[in-house]
N, C-alpha and C positions, 0 to 999 in steps of 0.2 A: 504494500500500500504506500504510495508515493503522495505528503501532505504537500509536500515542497514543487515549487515552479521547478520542469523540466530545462537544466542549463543548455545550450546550443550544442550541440558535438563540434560543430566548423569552427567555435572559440577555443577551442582544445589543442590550436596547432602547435607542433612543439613544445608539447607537456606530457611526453611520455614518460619522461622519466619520476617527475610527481603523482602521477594518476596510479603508477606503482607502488610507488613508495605509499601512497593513500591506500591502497586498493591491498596492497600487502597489513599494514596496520590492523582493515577492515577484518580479514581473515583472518590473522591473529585472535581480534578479539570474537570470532564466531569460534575457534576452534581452540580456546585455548576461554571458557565464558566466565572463568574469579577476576580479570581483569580487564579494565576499560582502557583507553584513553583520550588523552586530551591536544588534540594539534591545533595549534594556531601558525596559520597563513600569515605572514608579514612580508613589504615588500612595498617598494616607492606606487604614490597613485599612477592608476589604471595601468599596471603590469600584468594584472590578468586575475587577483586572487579569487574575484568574487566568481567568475567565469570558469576558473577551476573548478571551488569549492562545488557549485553547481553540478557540474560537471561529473564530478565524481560521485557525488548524492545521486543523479541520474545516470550514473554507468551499476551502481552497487543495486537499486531499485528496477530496472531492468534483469536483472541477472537474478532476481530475489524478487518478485512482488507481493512477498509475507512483509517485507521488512519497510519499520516505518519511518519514516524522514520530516520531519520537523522544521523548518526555518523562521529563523525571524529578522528584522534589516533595524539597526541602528539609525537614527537619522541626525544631522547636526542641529542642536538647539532645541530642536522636540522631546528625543527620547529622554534625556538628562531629567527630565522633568516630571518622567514618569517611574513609580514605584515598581523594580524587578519587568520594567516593560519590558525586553527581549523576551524571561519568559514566562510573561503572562500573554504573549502573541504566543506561544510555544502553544501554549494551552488552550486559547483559543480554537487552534488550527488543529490540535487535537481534537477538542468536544465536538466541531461542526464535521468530522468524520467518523467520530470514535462508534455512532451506530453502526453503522455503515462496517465498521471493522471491528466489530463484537469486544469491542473495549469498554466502553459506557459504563459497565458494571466498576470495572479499576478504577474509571476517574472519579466517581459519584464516592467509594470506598474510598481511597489511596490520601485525595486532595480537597477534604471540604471547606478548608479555612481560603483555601484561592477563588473557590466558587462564587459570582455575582451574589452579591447581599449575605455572603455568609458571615457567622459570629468569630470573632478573631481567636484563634488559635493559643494555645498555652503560654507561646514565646515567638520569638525569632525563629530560636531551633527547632523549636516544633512545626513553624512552618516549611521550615529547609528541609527536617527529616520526611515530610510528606511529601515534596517534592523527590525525594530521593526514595522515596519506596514506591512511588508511581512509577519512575522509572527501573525500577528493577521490578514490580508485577509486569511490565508491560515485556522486558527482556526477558524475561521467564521462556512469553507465548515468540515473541518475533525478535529479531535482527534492529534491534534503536538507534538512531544518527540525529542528533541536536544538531544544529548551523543555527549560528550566531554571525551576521557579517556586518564589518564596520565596527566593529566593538569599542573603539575607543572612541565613538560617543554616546557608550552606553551612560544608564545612572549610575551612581556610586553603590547603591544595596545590590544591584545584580551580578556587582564584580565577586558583592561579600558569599554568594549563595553559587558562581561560578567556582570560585575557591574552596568551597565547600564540598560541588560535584566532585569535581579535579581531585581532589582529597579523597574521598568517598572510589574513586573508580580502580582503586585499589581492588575493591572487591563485586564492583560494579561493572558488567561487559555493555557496555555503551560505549558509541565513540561521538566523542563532542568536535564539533569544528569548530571555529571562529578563524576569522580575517579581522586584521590588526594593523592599523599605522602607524606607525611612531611621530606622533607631531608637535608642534610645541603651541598649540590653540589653547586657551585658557579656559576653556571649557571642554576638552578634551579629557580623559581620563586615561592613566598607566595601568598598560598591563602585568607589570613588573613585580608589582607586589602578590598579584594570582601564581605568578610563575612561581615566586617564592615558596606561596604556602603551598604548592603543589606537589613540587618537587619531580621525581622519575614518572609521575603518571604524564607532566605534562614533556610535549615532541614540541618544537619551532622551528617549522619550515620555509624559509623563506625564498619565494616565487623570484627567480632569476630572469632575468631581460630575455627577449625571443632572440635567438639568431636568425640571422638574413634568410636562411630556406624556413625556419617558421614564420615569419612576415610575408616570405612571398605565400605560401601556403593558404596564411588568412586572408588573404588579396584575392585568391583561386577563388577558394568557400565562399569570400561575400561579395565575389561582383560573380559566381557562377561562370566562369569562362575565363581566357586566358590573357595575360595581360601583355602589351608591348615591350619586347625586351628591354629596350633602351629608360623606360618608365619603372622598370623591378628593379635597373638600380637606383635611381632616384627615389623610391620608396624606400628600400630600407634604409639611404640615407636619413631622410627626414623622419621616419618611427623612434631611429636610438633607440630600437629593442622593446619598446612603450606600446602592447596591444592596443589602448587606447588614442594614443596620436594616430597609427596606423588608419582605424578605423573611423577616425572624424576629417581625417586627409582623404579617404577614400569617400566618404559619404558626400563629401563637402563637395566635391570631384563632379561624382554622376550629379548630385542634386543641381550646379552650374552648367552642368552636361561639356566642361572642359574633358572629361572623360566618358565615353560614349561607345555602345555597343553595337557591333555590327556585325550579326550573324551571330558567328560563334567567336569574334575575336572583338577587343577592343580598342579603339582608338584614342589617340591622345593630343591636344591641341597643345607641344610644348609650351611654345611663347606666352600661353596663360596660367603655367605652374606659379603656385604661391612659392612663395621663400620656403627653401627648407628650415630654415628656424626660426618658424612663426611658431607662437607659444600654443600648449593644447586649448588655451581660452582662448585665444582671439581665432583659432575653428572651431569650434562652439558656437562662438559672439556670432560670426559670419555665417553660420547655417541658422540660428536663431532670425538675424534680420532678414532671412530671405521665405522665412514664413507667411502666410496669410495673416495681415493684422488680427482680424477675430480670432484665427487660431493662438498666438501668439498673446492674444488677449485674455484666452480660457487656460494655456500652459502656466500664464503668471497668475491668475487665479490658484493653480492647480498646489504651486510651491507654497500657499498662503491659508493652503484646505484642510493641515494636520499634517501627521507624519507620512501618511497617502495622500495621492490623487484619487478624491474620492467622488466620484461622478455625481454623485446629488448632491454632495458637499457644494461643487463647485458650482452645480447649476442655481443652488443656495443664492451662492457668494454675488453669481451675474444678473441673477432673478429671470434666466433661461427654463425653456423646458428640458428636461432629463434626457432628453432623445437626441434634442440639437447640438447641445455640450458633449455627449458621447460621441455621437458622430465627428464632431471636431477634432477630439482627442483620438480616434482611429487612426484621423490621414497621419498623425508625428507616431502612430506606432509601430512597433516592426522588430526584428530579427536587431538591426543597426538602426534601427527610430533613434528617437529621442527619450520614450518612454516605452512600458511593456506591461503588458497586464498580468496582474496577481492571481487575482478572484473576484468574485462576487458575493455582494452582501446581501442581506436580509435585516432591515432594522425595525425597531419595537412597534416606529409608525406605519407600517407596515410598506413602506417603500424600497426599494430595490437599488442599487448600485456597483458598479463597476470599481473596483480598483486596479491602480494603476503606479508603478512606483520612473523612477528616472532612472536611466538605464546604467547611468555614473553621477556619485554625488557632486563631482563639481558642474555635470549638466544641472544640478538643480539647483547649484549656489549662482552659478549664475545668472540665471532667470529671474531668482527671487532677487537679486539686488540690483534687475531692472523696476521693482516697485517700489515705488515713497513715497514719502507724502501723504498726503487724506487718503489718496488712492488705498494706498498700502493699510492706514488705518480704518477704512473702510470694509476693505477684503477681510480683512483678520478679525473684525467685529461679527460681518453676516456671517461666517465660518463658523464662529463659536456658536452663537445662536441657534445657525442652520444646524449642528451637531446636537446641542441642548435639545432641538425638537427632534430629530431623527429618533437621538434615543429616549426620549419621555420620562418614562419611571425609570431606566436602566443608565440615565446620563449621571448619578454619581460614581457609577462603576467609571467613568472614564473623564472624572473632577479634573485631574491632572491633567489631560491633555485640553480642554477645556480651559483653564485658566493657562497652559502653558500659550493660547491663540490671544489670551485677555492682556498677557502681560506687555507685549509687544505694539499694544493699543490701547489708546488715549481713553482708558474706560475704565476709571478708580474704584466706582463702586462696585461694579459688576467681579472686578480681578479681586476684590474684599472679598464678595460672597463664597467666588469658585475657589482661591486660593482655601479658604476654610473650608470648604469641602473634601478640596482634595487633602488637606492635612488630615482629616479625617480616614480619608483611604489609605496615607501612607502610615497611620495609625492604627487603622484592623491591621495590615500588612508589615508592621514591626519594621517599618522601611523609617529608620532614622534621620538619614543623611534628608530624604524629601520631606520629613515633615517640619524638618528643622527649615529649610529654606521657602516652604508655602507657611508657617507660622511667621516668619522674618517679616513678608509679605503681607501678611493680611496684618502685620502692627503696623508698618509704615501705611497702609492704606485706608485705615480707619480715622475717622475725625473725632470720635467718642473717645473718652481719656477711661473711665471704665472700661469698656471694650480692652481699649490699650492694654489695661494693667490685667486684666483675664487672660490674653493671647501670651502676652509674656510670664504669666505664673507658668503655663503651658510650657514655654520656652523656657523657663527656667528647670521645670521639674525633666524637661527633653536631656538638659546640660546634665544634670545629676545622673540620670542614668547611661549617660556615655561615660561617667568619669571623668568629667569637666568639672571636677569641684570647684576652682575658683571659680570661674565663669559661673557657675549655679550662683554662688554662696552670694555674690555680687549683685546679681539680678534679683534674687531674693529677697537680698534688704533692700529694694528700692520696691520691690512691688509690695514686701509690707508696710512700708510706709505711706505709699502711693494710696493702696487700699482703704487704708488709716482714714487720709485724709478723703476719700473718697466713697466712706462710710460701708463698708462693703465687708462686713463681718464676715461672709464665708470665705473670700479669697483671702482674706486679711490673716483667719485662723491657719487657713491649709495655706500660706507662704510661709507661716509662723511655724507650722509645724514642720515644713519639709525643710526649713533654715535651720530647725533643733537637731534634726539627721542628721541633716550636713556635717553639722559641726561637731555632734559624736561620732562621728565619724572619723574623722579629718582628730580627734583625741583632745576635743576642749573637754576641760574638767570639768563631770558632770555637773558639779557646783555651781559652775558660772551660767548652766543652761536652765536650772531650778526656779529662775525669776521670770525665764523666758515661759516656759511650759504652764510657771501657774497661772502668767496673767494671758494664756492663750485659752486655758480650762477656764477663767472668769468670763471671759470674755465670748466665747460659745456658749458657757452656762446662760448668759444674759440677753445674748440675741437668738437662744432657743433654736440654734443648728443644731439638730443632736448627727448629726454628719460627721461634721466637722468638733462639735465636742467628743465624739469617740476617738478623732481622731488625735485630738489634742491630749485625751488622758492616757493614749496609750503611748503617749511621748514622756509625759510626769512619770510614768509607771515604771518604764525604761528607766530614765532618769534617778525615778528614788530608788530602783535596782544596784544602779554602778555607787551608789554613793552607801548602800548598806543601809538604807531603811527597809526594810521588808515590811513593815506595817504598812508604810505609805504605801508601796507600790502595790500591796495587796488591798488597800482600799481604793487606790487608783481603777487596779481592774477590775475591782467587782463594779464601782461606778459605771465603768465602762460597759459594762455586762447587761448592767441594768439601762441602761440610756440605748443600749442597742437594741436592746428587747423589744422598747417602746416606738422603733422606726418601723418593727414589722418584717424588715427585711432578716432572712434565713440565712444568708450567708455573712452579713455585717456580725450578725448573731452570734456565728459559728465563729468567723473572725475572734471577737470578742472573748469569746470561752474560751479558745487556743491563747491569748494571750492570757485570761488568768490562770489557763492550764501548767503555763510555764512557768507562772510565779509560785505558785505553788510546789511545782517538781524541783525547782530552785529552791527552793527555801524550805523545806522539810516537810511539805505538806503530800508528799510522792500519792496516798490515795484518793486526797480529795483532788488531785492535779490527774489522775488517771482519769475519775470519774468527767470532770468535764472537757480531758478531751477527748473523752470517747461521744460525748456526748457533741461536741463539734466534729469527729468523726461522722458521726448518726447524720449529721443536718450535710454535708459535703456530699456523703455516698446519696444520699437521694437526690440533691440537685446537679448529681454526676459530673463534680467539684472536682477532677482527679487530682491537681494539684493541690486540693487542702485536703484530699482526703490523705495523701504521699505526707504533707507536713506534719497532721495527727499521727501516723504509724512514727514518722523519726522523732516526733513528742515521747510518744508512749515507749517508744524504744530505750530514749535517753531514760526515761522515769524506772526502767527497769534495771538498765542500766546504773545507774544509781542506788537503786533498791540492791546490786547483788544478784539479778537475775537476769546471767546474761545468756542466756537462753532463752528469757521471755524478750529481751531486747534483740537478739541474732530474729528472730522469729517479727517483729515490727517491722526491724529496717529492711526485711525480704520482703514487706507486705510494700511498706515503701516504696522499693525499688522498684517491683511489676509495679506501679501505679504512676511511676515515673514515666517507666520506660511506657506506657499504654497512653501516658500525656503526651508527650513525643518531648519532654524538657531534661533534654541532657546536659545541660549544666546541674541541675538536681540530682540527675541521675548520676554524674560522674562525686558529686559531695554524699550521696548515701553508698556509692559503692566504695567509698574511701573510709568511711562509718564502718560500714561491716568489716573492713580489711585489717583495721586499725583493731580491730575487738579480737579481730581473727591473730593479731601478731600479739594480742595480751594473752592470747590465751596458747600461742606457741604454734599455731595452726604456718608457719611460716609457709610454704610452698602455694597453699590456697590464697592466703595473701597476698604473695610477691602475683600471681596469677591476676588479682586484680590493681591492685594500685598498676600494670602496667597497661592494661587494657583501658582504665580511667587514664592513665595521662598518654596514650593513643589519643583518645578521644577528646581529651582538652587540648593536645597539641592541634585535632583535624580542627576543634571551632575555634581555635587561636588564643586562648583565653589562661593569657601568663596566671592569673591568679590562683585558678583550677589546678595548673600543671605544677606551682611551686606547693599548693597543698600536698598533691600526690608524689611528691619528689621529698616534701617532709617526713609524709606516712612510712615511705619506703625507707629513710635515714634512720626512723624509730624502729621499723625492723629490724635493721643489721645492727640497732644497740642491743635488743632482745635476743639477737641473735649471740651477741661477745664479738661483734665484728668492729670494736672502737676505732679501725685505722678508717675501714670504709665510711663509718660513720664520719669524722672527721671531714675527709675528702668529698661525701656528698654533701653537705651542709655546708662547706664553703660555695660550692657550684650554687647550691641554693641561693649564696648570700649574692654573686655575681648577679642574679637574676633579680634583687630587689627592688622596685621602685623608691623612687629619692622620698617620697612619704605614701599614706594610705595603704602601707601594708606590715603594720604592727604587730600584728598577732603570728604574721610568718615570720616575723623578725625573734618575735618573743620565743615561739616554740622551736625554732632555729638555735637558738641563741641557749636556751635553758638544756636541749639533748646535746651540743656539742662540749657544755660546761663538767654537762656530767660524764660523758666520753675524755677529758680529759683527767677529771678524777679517778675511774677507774682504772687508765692509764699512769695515775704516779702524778703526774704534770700540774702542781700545785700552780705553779706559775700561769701558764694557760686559762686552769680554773679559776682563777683570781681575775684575770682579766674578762674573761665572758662575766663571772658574776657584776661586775662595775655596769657591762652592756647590759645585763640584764635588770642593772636596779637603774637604769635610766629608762627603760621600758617599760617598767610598773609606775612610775609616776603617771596622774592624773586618770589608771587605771583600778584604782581603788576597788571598786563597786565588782569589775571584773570579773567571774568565778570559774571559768571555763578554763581547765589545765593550767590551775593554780599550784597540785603540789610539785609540779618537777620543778616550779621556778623556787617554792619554799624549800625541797628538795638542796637544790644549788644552795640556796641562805645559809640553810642546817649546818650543810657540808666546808663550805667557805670562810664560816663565823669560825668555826671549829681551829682551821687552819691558821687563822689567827690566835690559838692558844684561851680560846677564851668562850668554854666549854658549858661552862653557866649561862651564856649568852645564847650561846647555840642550842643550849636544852629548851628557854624559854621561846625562843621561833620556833621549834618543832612542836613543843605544848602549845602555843597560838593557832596551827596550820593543823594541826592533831583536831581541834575543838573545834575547825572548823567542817570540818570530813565526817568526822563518828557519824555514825546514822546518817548520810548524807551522799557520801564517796567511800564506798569500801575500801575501792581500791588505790584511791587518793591515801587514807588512810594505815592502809596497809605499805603504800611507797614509803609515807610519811615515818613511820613504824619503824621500816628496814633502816634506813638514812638513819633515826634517831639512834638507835641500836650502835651505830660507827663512832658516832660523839657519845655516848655513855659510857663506852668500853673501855676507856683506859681509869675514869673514876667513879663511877658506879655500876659496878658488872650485873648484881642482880639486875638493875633496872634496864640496863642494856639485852640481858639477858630476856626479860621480862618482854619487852616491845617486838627485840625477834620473834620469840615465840606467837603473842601477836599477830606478829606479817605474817607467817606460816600459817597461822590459823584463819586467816580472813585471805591468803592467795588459796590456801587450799579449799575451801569453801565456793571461791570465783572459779577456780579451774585456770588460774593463773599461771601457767607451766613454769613460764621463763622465772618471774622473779619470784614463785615457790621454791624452784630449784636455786635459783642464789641465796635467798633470807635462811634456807635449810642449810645450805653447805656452810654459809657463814657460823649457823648454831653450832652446826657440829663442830666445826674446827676452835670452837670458843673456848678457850679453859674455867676449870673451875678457880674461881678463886675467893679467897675469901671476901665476908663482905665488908663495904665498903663504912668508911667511920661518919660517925654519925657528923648532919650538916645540917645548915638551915633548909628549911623543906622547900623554898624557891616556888611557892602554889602562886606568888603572885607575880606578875610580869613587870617589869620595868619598863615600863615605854619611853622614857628619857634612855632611858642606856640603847635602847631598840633603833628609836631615832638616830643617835649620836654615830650611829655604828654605821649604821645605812646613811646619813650623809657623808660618813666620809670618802664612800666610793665614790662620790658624784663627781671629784675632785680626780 
């Protein structure tokens, strides 16, 4: 089944040697189907790529008419502006054959978030992996070929999701084509960075100049007959190898009838040849002005109609009938026209049209920048319109190109409306990069200062989730103020709150955020948004968390609990209970924290939530976890993980399968482990995503300390630290920094360990509230304080970190234990004695292999000795001396 325009055969001159090398690749991936790949055509304009590509798509679907062929065409200035446009035409041109070719079932199945009007998808990834498993049900039944041509004026999110394929075809028998130019247009995009994250999947082939018998060849096929000898060589002079001069010198030729057929030979009126180094524009220019004005009239139309020539579009634009406009557009089409037809459409108003693209995009630059003026903003007005009414109810499916016709014309309010829409599209569509540049747009084009300060809370919460913190943090405080002054209590709250993120994020002390959060909960409580006050108390709640109030924060959330109740909404609900669910499993309350996240569990699975239902299993996991049942926790985070993987959110998916791995190497399971931390940073390597991959590069450092592998550990943990960004990545610095401290302890290297612990006590500052793989770092303290000689010091940090664990973190507890066990032993053996025993009793309980089997060996090798003389009993802590100790590292 052939989706894709059939390319010329007669343009193929002198491309045997690529059609091979294509044609071989092709066969490869039929005959060998774990592997796809990725060739991109590169090569100076009109050397021949697209006429290739073509080419070869129509030699492979000839030889095969199972196999399906898909195309889509970049255009300058248009497609940029549309979200995943190459391939969301991909899929188009699918659905309107896929009856036809008993696929329908795959696309309805495989891709519902790409579907007109459907509900937006889990994430990004989850729209990419649908895209990626459409394509592999579809390679199952047939032979699949993607073409992408012109690629470097795709949008910037189609490169993200190309990159992604190209990654994926590792294990994907697809082969993707794309044609590719290297140019330096500022609206242009690199391919450069695709090739990067590709790697061996992707080939770059680049399309070499014709020689002089393939020029003459293509002179044969397109004037049909044979040419004057004296004339084949002045043609390949004047070509320079350039398919495309070749053939606007030859066309330009007969259309002046300086070159003229007679019979079966042709003749040539020397003394009338153009200069052989007349530029491929100025033949162009010259067969353009030797048009019919009307035709010439409906051609610049044509460039002004969308990313096609779309024959009602244009009859729109001239206020012609559909039949007149077509007709016109016949006489410039052809084999070597001007233009070539695609297809035909069918649209919502139930009218009919012809598409038609330009046979070389600089035939269509240059056309279009014969209009200007009113003229030009006149075309580009009735275009959008005339497209608006084509599709009816189905015109926000195609916002984007719609405001892409508004921008270019004098028409403020209209480019306001459609640019909000189409952020909207590039919105369902997790398409950043567009929604970032249609929200830019619809701020500068509003004359409402409300409006204003809405579009840009939008824009600002867009920057936070790229990891544009300054940028966010920036815009933030100006729209909260804006808001302020603009009396707008809900934008006002939700900038206030998404500002309080920010900045825990980025490691302000939660202290200094405690004045911001309550007067954001007054200020919801007062203008009665219970929205926006949920959202505001589950920032206080956060907030009184890092700072060690747990009363607050558990009054925070049940507030929260209860204001969400009264909105009605089931899943705000469910939100709400998972966040007191966590304060609870935090704070010692592990059954009444079970109960209601099971109970947001409950409300999830029925509004087939799969990502909250995925968050409640990694809840209740940790709560078991915590509890000492890590069996009932192995047993969640599996429920997790299929719920993950069923979401399609593999960035989730790769954080629970680093959960279970990380549980798997506590409890000694090494091999099942190493099996997955590599598979997850696979997988965070294939979505690019440094943060995911230094997690799972951590996981793995912690094995090989479990393991007694302290050199390796060492050695990875520095690679780790190469990979850390200059801020926003704390807590990998933190659990970096606390396993290599302790890898130098049990290596001897007091010096070493001295120096990470300094690192390490600059990392806890303003992390107070913190609780999450606190004891390896109290662990280091215990061990360091000690080193110092000053053993009474070190006992009181492990009784501190000890009382915080009991009933809480067993196995925190049980570290805690072991470590204390090293500092008691030269002067209080019972009690040393005592805490080992302890560890043993609370790993052996956990199924703790590793450090049972250390905390035991250490017992056993303990001597008996007598006990220890009597001291003060030290029950109470010093926090001046606590302090004094830990400043002085700062130094």
């Amino acid at each position: 089944m052939n989706t894709s325009e059939h390319g010329d055969q007669q343009s193929l001159a002198g491309r045997a040697t690529e059609l091979t090398q294509l044609e071989r690749m092709f066969r490869d991936v039929r005959e060998h189907p774990g592997r796809g790949r990725l060739v991109i055509l590169s090569g100076a304009p009109g050397i021949g790529k697209t006429a290739l590509a073509r080419g070869v798509l129509a030699r492979i679907v000839e030889a095969d008419p199972h196999a399906v062929a898909l195309a889509a065409h970049c255009v300058e200035d248009l497609t940029r502006h549309r979200s995943y446009g190459p391939f969301r035409d991909l899929l188009a041109q699918l659905s309107s054959v896929a009856s036809t070719a008993g696929l329908s079932s795959i696309v309805r199945k495989e891709v519902p978030a790409w579907l007109p009007g459907a509900a937006p998808s889990a994430g990004r990834n989850a729209l990419f992996d649908q895209f990626l498993a459409l394509c592999r049900s579809i390679a199952r039944q047939r032979p699949l070929l993607l073409y992408i041509d012109d690629l470097q004026w795709s949008d910037r999110s189609s490169l993200d999701l190309l990159a992604r394929l190209g990654y994926a075809l590792t294990s994907l028998p697809v082969l993707a084509l794309v044609t590719y130019e290297e140019t330096a247009a500022a609206n242009a995009v690199s391919i450069k960075g695709v090739q990067h994250r590709v790697g061996p999947n992707a080939v770059e082939l680049t399309v070499r100049e014709l020689e002089s018998e393939a020029v003459l060849k293509l002179a044969d096929q397109l004037l049909d007959g044979s040419l004057p000898g004296e004339f084949g060589d002045w043609l390949v002079d004047a070509a320079r190898g350039n398919a495309l001069r070749a053939e606007q010198y030859l066309s330009w030729l007969v259309e002046q009838k300086i070159l003229r057929k007679r019979l079966f030979r042709y003749s040539i009126r020397e003394s009338e040849l153009p200069d052989q180094a007349a530029r491929t524009k100025e033949l162009i220019l010259a067969r353009l002005d030797g048009l019919e004005p009307n035709v010439r009239w409906t051609l610049e139309a044509g460039t002004l109609a969308g990313a096609v020539i779309d024959s009602a579009v244009v009859a729109g634009q001239l206020g012609k009938k559909g039949e007149e406009v077509l007709a016109q557009l016949r006489t410039v089409e052809g084999p070597y026209g001007l233009i070539e037809e695609i297809g035909e459409r069918r649209w919502a108003s139930g009218a009919r049209s012809v598409h038609f693209r330009f046979r070389h995009p600089l035939i269509r630059k240059l056309v279009r920048e014969r209009v200007s003026g009113k003229r030009r903003e006149h075309l580009l007005t009735r275009a959008a319109e005339t497209l608006e009414r084509l599709a009816g109810e189905g015109a926000p499916e195609i916002a984007d190109e719609i405001a892409a016709l508004y921008m270019t014309a004098n028409q403020r309010p209209r480019l306001h409306e459609w640019s909000l829409k189409a952020a909207h599209l590039a919105e369902r569509l997790y398409a950043l990069y567009e929604t970032e540049d249609f929200l830019r747009i619809a701020a500068q084009t509003t004359d409402v200062e409300l409006d204003r300060v809405r579009i840009e809370y939008r824009l600002a919460s867009l920057y936070g989730a790229t990891q544009r913190e300054p940028e966010a943090e920036a815009l933030l405080e100006t729209v909260y103020e804006r808001a302020r002054e603009c009396e707008d209590p809900a934008t006002e709250v939700g900038a206030g709150t998404t500002l309080g993120w920010l900045r825990l994020e980025r490691s302000v002390p939660p202290l200094q955020l405690a004045e911001l959060s309550g007067r954001l909960v007054d200020k919801a409580r007062s203008a009665e948004t219970p929205r926006e006050l949920v959202m505001a108390l589950d920032l206080s709640c956060v907030v009184a968390e890092r700072v060690g109030r747990a009363e607050e924060a558990l009054l925070m959330a049940e507030e929260g609990l209860y204001v969400a109740e009264q909105t009605g909404d089931a899943e705000t609900v469910a939100q709400a209970a998972y966040r007191l669910a966590r304060v609870h499993v935090s704070w010692g309350s592990p059954e009444e924290g079970r109960a209601l996240a099971q109970r947001a569990l409950d409300v999830f699975g029925q509004v087939d939530e799969l990502s909250g239902v995925a968050v409640c299993h990694d809840l209740l996991g940790l709560a078991n976890f915590r509890a000492g049942d890590w069996d009932g926790a192995l047993h969640h985070w599996e429920l997790a993980l299929e719920s993950m993987e069923a979401a399609g959110v593999s960035d989730q998916k790769i954080l629970m399968q680093v959960n279970i791995a990380e549980l798997l190497t506590l409890r000694g399971e090494f091999d099942r482990a190493l099996r997955l931390f590599i598979s997850s940073l696979e997988l965070a390597e294939e979505l690019d995503d440094q943060s995911l991959a230094r997690r799972c590069r951590s996981g793995m450092a912690r094995l090989e300390f479990e393991r007694g592998d302290y050199a390796a550990v060492l050695e990875q943990t520095e690679e780790i630290r190469q990979l850390l960004p200059e801020s926003g990545a704390w807590r990998d610095d933190f659990q970096t920094t606390a396993i290599r401290a302790l890898a130098y302890l049990e290596l001897g290297d007091e010096v070493q360990a001295w120096h990470e612990a300094a690192r390490l006590e600059q990392l806890y500052q303003g992390k107070e509230g913190w609780f999450e793989r606190r004891a390896e770092g109290d662990a280091v303290r215990i061990r360091v304080i000690d080193l110092d000689s000053d053993a009474w010091l070190a006992g009181m940090v492990a009784q501190q970190g000890i009382g915080e664990t009991v009933d809480k973190d067993p196995y925190g507890e049980g570290f805690l234990r072991y470590h204390q066990a090293h500092v008691l032993a030269r002067e209080k053996p019972a009690e040393a004695r005592a805490a080992a025993e302890r560890a043993v009793e609370l790993f052996t309980k956990l199924g703790a292999t590793p450090m049972l089997t250390r905390a035991q060996s250490w017992l056993d090798e303990f001597p008996d000795l007598a006990p220890e003389s009597e001291e003060p009993s030290g029950d109470e802590i010093d926090e001046d001396k606590l302090d004094k100790w830990f400043d002085s590292l700062e130094g």
